[in-house]
C-alpha positions as MATLAB code, in Angstrom:
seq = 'XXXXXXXXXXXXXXXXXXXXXXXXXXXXXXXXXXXXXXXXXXXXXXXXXXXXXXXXXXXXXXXXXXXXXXXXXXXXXXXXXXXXXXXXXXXXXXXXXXXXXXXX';
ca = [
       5.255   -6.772  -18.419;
       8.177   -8.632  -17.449;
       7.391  -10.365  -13.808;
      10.121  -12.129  -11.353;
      10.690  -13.325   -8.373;
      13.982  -12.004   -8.008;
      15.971   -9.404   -7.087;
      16.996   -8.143  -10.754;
      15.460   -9.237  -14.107;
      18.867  -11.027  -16.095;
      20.084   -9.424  -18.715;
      18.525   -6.396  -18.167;
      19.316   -3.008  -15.635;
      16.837   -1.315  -13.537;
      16.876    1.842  -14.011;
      13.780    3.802  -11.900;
      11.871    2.146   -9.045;
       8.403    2.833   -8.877;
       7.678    1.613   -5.241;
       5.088   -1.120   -3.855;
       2.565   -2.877   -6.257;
       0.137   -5.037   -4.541;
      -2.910   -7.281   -6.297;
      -5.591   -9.228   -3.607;
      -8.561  -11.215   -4.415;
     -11.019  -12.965   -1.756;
     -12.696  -15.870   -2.754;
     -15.414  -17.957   -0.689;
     -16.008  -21.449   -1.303;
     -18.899  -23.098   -3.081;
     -21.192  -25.730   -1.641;
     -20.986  -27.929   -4.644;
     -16.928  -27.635   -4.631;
     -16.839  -28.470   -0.774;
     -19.160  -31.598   -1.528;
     -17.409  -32.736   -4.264;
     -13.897  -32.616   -2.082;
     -15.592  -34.395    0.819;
     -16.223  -36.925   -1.526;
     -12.729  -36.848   -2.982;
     -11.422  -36.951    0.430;
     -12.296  -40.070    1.299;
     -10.628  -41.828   -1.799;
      -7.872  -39.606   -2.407;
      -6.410  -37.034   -4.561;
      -6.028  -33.946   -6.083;
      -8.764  -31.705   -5.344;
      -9.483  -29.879   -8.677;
     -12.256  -27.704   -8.195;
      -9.720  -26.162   -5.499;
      -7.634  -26.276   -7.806;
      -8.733  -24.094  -10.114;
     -10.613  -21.813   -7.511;
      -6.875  -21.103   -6.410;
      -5.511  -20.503  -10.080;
      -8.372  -18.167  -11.221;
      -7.398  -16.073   -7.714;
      -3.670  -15.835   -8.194;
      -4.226  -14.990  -12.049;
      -6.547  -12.214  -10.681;
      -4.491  -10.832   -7.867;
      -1.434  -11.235  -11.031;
      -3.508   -9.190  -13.362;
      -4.035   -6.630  -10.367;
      -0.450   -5.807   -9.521;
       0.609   -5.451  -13.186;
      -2.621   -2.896  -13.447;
      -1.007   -0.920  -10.541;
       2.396   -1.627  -12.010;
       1.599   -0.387  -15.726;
      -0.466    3.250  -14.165;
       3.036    3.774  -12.341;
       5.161    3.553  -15.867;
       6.862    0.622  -15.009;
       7.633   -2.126  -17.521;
       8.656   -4.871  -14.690;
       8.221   -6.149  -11.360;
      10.400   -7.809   -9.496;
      10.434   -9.920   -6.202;
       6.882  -10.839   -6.743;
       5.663  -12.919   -3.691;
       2.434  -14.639   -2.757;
       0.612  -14.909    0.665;
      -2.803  -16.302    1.470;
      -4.784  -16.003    4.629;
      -8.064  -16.922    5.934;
     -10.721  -13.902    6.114;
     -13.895  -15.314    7.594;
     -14.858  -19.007    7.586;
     -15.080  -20.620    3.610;
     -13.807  -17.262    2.768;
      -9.794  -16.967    1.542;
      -7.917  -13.800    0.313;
      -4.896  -14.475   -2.111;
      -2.156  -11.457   -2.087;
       0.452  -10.566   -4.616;
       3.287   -8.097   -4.140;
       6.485   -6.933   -5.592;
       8.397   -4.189   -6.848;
       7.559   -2.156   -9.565;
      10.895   -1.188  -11.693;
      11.665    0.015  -15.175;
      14.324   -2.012  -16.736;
      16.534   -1.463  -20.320;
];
């Protein structure tokens, strides 16, 4: 599955859209990881538990859209975007979203 975030994929022409493909997750927070950054907070840093918590969510929302990409017969998705927002408190939901095309 070829993934960009542009318009076209270079090199190669789209020839079928399949519409909107879409991947969420919502992750919560865990004590330990909010104790740990309190503690990082105060002597600066990168907050790695966060870190990760935020990689492991946009891989999953990733491995969603291409799931709803692949059952539409597309090989590609293009202008692939990310958005976050807050659902409830310590709770996050991380959105993906983009185009599902075929491409030659």
């Amino acid at each position: 599955m070829i993934i960009v975030n542009t318009e076209t994929v270079p090199g190669r022409e789209i020839t079928a859209f399949h519409g909107l493909v879409q991947g969420n997750t919502i992750r919560a927070k865990h004590v330990g990881r909010d104790i740990g950054a309190a503690l990082k907070n105060l002597v600066g840093g990168e907050l790695t538990a966060y870190t990760e918590l935020l990689t492991e969510a946009r891989r999953e929302a990733i491995d969603r859209m291409i799931a709803q990409a692949e059952a539409l017969g597309a090989n590609a998705i293009v202008n692939v975007r990310f958005t976050t927002s807050s659902v409830a408190g310590g709770a996050a939901e991380l959105y993906s979203y983009g185009t599902a095309v075929t491409v030659d």
